[in-house]
N, C-alpha and C positions, 0 to 999 in steps of 0.2 A: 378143295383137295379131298382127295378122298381118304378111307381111311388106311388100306394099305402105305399111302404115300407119308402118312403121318408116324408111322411105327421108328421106336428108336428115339422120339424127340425128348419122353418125359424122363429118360435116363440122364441124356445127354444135361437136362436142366438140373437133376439128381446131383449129376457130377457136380457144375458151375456150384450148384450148392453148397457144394460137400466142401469145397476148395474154397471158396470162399472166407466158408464159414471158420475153416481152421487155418486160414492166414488170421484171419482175427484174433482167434483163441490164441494162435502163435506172438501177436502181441501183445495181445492183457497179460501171458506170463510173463514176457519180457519188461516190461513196464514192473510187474509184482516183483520181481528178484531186483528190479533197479531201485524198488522204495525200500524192500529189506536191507541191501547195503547201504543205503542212504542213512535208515535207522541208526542199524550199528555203528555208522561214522559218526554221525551225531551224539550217538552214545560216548562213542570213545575222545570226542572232540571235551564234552562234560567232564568226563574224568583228568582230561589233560588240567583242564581250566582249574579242577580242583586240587592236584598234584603239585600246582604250580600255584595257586593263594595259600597252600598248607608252606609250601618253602619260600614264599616271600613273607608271611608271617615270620619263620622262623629266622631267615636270615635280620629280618624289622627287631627280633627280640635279639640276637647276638650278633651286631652291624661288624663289630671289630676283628670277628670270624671272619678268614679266608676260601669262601665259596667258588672262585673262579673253576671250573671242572669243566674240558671238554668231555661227554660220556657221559652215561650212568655207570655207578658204583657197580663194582661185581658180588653180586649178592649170593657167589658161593663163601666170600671172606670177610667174615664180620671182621665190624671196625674190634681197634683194639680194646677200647672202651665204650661200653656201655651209659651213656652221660644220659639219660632221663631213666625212670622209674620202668618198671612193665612187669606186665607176669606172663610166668612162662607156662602156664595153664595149669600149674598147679599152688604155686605161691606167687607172692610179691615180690618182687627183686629191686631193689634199692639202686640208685643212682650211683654213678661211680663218683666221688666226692672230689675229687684232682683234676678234673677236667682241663683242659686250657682254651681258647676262644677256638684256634683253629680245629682243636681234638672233639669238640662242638658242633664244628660246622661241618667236620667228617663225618659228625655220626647223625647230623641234622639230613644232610646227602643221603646217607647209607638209609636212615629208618623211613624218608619219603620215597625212596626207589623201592628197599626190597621189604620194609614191616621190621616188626620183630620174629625172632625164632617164638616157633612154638614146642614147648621143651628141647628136644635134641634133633627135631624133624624141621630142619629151616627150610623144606621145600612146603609145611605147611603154612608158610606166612600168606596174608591176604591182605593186602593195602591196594588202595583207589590207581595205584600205576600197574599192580597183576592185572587189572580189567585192559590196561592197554595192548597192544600187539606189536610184540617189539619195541619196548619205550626206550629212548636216548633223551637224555638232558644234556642240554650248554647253561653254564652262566657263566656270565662275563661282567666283572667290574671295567666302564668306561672311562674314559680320561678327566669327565666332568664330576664322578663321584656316583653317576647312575647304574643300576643294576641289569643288564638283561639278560632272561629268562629264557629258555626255546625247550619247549618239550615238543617230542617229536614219535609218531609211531606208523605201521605199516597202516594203509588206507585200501580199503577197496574200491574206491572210485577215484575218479578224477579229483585231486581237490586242489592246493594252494599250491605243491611244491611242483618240483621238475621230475618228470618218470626217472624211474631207478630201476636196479636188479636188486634184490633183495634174495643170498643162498637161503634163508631159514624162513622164508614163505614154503605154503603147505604144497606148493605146486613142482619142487625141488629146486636141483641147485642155478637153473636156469628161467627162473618163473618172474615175470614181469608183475610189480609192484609198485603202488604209489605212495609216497609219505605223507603224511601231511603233520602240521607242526603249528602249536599256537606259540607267541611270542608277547613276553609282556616287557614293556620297558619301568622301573618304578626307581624313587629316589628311596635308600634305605633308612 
């Protein structure tokens, strides 16, 4: 060939380069963003697991409590009573002394879902289930005496349940959402 007839080739192989090169690059991000949500679900899968041995502990220590709850508690309405110790980040605050088994196991619910206030600001509370996204608790006492457990919160991957809508994902009122949910069964 000669060399007029060769002009134009080293671009053309530029191109295939060039294209190539960034479908590639267009997968390692893809792949990167799919191990970062993978993280966070893993993360958030830990906090359920611990959300959920903090309230079987507690319902283990007050069995005669009535726990059955579809939902998490709403943690803009403290319980009526205060039934363990805490501080409200300035002093200590004493137990409420009257409690009753089920006024126990309301406030057992309540202080594993939304913490305790801190002083007059309960949007500053921090417990292992604020790490969740969108958390929901069931317990269910069964007909044999056994307890189960379901914590459940928004997922961004694929994981155990069935796709859902979820209005309070960050995508708005129409943004596709996955749950995912650990489930423990235990004898109390």
């Amino acid at each position: 060939m000669t060399i007029r007839a060769q002009q134009g080739i080293t671009i053309i192989e530029v191109m295939v380069t060039i294209a190539i090169t960034t479908i590639g690059l267009l997968g390692l991000s893809a792949m990167q963003m799919q191990a970062v949500r993978s993280t966070q679900d893993s993360g958030q899968r830990s906090q359920a697991i611990w959300v959920a041995n903090d309230l079987i502990n507690r319902i283990r220590a007050n069995s005669t409590g009535n726990y059955d709850v579809a939902g998490a508690p709403d943690c803009e309405v403290q319980p009526a009573k205060f039934c363990s110790a805490y501080n409200n980040g300035a002093e200590s605050q004493p137990a409420a002394a009257d409690c009753t088994v089920d006024e126990m196991a309301t406030y057992d619910l309540w202080e594993t879902m939304c913490g305790i206030p801190v002083g007059n600001n309960i949007n500053a509370i921090t417990t292992s289930s604020s790490l969740l996204t969108a958390p929901d608790l069931v317990v269910a006492t069964q007909a044999n005496g056994d307890v189960s457990l379901t914590v459940s919160w928004d997922s961004r991957t694929t994981s155990d349940t069935q796709f859902s809508i979820n209005e309070n994902s960050q995508g708005g009122a129409n943004a596709a959402d996955y749950r995912s949910s650990y489930t423990v069964v235990f004898r109390p």
